[in-house]
C-alpha positions in Angstrom: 95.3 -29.0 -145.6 96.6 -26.5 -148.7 96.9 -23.5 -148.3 95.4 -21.3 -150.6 97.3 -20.3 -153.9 98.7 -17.1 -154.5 97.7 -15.1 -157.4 99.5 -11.8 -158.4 97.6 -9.3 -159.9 97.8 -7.5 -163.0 98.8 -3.8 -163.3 97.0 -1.5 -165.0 95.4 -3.6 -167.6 92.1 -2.6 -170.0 90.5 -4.8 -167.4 91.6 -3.2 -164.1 90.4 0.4 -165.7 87.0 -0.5 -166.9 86.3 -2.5 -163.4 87.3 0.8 -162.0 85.5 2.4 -164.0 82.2 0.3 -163.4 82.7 0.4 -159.2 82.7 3.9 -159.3 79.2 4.0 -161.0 77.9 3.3 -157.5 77.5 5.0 -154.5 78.9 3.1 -151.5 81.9 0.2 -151.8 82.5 -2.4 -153.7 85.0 -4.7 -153.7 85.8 -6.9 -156.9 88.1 -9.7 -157.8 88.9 -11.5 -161.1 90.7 -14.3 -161.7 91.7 -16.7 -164.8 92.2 -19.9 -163.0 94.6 -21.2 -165.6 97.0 -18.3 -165.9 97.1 -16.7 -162.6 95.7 -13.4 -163.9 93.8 -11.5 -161.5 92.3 -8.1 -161.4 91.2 -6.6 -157.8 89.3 -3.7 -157.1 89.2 -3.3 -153.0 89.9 -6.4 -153.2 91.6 -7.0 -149.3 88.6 -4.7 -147.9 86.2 -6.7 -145.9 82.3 -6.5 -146.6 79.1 -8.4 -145.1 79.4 -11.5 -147.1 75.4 -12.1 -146.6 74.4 -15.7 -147.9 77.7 -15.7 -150.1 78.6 -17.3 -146.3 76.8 -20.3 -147.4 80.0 -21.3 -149.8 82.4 -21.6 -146.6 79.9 -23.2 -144.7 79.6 -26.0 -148.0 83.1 -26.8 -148.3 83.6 -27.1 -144.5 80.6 -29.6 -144.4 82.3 -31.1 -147.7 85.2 -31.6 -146.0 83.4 -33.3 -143.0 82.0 -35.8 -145.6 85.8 -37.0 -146.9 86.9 -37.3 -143.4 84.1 -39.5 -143.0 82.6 -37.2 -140.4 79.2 -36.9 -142.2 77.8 -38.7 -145.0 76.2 -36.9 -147.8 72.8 -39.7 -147.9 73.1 -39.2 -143.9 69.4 -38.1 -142.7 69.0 -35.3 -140.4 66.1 -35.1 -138.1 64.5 -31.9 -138.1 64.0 -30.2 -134.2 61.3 -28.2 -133.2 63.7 -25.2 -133.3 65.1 -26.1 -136.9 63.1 -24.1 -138.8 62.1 -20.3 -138.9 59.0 -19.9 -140.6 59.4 -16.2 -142.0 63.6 -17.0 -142.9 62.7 -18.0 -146.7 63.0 -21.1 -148.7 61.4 -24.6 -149.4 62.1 -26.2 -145.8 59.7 -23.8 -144.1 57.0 -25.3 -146.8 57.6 -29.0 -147.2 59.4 -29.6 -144.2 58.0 -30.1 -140.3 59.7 -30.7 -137.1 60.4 -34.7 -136.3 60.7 -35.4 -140.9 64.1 -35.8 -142.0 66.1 -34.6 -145.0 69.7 -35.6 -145.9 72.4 -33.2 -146.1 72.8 -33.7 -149.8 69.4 -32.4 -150.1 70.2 -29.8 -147.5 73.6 -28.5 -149.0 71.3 -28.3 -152.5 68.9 -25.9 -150.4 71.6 -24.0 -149.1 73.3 -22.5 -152.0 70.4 -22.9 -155.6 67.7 -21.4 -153.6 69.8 -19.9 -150.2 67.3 -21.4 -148.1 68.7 -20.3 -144.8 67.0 -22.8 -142.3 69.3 -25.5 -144.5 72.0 -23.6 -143.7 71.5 -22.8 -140.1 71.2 -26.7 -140.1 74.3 -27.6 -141.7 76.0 -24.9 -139.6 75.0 -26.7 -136.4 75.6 -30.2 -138.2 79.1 -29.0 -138.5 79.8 -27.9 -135.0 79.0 -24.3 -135.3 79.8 -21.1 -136.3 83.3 -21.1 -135.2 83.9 -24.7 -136.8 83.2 -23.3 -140.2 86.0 -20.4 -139.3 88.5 -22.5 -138.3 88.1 -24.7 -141.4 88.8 -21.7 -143.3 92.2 -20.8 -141.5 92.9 -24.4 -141.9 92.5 -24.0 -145.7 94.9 -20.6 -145.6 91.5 -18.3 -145.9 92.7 -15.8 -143.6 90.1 -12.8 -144.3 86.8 -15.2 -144.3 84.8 -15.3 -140.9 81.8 -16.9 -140.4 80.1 -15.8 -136.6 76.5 -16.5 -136.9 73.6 -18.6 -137.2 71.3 -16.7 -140.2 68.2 -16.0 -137.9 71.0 -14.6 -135.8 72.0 -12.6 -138.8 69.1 -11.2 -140.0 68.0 -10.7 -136.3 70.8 -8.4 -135.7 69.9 -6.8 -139.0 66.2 -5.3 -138.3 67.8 -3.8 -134.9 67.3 -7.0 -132.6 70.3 -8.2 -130.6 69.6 -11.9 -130.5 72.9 -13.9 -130.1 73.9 -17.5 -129.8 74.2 -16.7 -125.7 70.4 -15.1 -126.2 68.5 -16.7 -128.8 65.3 -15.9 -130.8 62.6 -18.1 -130.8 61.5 -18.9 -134.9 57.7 -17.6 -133.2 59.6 -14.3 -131.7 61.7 -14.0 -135.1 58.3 -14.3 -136.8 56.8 -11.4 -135.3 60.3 -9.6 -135.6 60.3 -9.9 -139.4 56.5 -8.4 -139.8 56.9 -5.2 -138.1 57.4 -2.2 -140.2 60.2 0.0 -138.5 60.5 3.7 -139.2 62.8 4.8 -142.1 65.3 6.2 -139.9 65.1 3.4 -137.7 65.5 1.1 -140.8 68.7 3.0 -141.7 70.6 2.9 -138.3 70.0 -0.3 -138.1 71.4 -1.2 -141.7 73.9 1.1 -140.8 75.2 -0.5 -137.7 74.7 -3.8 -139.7 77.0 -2.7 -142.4 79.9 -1.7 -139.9 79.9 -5.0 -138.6 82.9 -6.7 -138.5 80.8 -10.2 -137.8 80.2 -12.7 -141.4 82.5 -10.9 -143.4 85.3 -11.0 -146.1 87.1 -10.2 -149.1 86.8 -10.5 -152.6 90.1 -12.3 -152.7 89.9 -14.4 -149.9 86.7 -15.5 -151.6 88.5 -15.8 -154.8 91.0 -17.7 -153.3 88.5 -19.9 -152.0 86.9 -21.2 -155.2 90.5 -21.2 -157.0 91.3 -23.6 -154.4 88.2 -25.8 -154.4 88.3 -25.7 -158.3 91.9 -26.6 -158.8 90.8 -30.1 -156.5 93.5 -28.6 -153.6 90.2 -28.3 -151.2 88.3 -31.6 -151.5 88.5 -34.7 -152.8 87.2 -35.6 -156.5 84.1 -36.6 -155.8 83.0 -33.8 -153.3 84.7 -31.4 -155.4 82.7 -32.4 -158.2 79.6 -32.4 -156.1 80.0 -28.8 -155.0 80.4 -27.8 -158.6 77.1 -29.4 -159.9 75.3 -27.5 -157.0 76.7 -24.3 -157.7 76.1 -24.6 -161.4 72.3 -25.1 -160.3 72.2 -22.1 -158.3 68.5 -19.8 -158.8 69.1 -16.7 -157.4 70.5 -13.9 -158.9 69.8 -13.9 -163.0 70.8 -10.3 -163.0 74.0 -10.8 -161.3 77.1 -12.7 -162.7 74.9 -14.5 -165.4 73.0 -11.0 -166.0 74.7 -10.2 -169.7 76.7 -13.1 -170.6 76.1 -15.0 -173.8 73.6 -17.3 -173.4 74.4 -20.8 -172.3 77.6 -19.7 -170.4 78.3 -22.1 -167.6 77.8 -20.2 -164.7 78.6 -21.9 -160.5 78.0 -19.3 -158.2 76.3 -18.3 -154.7 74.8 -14.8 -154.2 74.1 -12.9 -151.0 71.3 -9.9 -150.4 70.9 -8.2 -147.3 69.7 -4.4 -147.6 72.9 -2.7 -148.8 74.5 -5.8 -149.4 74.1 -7.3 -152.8 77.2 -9.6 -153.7 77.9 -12.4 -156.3 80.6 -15.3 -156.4 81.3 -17.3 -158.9 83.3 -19.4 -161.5 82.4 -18.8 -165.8 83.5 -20.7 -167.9 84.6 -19.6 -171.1 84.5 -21.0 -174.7 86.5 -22.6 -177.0 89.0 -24.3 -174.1 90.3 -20.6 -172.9 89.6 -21.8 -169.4 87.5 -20.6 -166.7 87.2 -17.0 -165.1 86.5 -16.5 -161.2 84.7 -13.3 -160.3 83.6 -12.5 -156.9 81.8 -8.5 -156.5 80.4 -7.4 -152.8 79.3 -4.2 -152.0 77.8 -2.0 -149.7 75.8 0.2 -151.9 72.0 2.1 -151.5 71.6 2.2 -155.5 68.8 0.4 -156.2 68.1 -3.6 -156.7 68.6 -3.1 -160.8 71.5 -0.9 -160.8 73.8 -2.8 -158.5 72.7 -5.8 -160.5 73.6 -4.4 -163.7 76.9 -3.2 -162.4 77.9 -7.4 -161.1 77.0 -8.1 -164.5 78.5 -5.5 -166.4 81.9 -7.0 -164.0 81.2 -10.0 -164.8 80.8 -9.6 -168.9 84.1 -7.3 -169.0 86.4 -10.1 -167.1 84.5 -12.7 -169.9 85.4 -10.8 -172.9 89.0 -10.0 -171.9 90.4 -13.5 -170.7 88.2 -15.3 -174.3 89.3 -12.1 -176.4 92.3 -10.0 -175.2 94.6 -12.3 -172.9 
């Protein structure tokens, strides 16, 4: 396996300041990394502070499954037969709607799930397809990703997140979860809980760990051509998030990235690409912020316009 490739980042730079300048609009933290992929250029604000990663775990868990699929672990046309604990009817997505226990679905159609439309019952699937949890972690040391952990299943996740201390150990049940997800907790119970969320440690990492991540899988030092190219396309379809990293750049701007949403948590991952041949731009942004839904948006856009215009226009 490579390791991941080093990038140094730029001092004081128009760039740096007016990223500062936009994090500080926020209350909270937020961490941001840009990165030119061609020059080595990168730009980091908080960048080695760790943050709930939220569904932008779902990139990880892709290129460790990926990465199954070349070692001829997994096939990407290999069907996968749904169990009667598969699928968590209140968790979100397409599966919980087209899909029943004992149907099938291959895991090209279940890493497509995953990251456009973050269903999380395709991830909690591929995450168990892969070996777990831990598997996904260890890939990532494996790939010199020191400051990326992946530790739970997403109904695990989100179970700890409304205040219920469901585990691998001490499951849910998707009826149990159901019932979880409908009640309406008091507003001071709704912020200890997102609170205690917040701090932690589990599912989290950095903006350049994460940065690292895509430079790696984009350069072809990850996967081979063909799953590299696969991840790409599926990124490039992602759905979520048209406020985020796509939010304000010029229209048609190739855009591959996975978000993440969880109370506080609103992050964005991706890779632009820019015009004209001047290469392609990495920008990951996660945060820990109680601004509203449209100003944390605005601010991962704003991020994500600024690092456009100064690797087409000023480096």
């Amino acid at each position: 396996m490579c390791a991941a490739p080093a990038f140094a980042a730029s001092s004081a730079t128009p760039l740096q300041h007016e990223a500062q300048r936009l994090v500080a609009m926020l209350p909270g933290e937020v961490g941001v990394s840009m990165l030119h992929l061609q020059s080595g250029r990168a730009v980091h604000v908080n960048g080695e502070r760790a943050f709930p990663l939220a569904s932008v775990m779902k990139v990880p868990v892709a290129v460790h499954i990926l990465t199954l699929v070349d070692e001829g672990k997994l096939r990407l046309d290999q069907n996968v037969v749904i169990g009667p604990n598969d699928i968590y009817p209140e968790m979100g997505g397409p599966m919980q709607i087209h899909l029943t226990p004992g149907s099938s679905i291959s895991v090209r159609d279940l890493l497509h799930m995953m990251i456009t439309v973050s269903d999380n019952n395709a991830t909690d699937m591929l995450v168990k397809l892969g070996g777990g949890t831990d598997a996904v972690t260890q890939r990532m040391r494996q790939l010199g990703i020191n400051d990326v952990r992946i530790d739970r299943y997403i109904w695990e996740l989100l179970a700890n997140y409304q205040g219920n201390p469901a585990s691998q150990a001490n499951p849910i049940s998707p009826e149990d979860y159901g019932v979880l997800d409908r009640f309406v907790r008091a507003p001071d119970v709704r912020r200890r809980d997102t609170d205690a969320w917040n701090r932690d440690p589990r599912d989290s990492g950095t903006t350049t760990a994460m940065a690292q991540l895509l430079a790696s899988v984009w350069k072809g030092q990850v996967l081979s051509d063909n799953s590299t190219a696969v991840l790409k396309a599926i990124m490039g379809q992602t759905r979520t998030g048209a406020g985020r990293l796509r939010g304000v750049l010029p229209p048609d701007t190739p855009v591959a990235h996975k978000t993440g949403t969880v109370g506080d948590v609103i992050n964005d991952v991706g890779v632009i690409t820019l015009p004209d041949g001047k290469g392609e731009v990495i920008v990951a942004v996660l945060m820990e912020s109680t601004a509203d839904t449209a100003q944390r948006e605005r601010v991962i856009a704003n991020l994500a316009r600024a690092a456009h215009d100064y690797f087409l226009f000023v480096e």
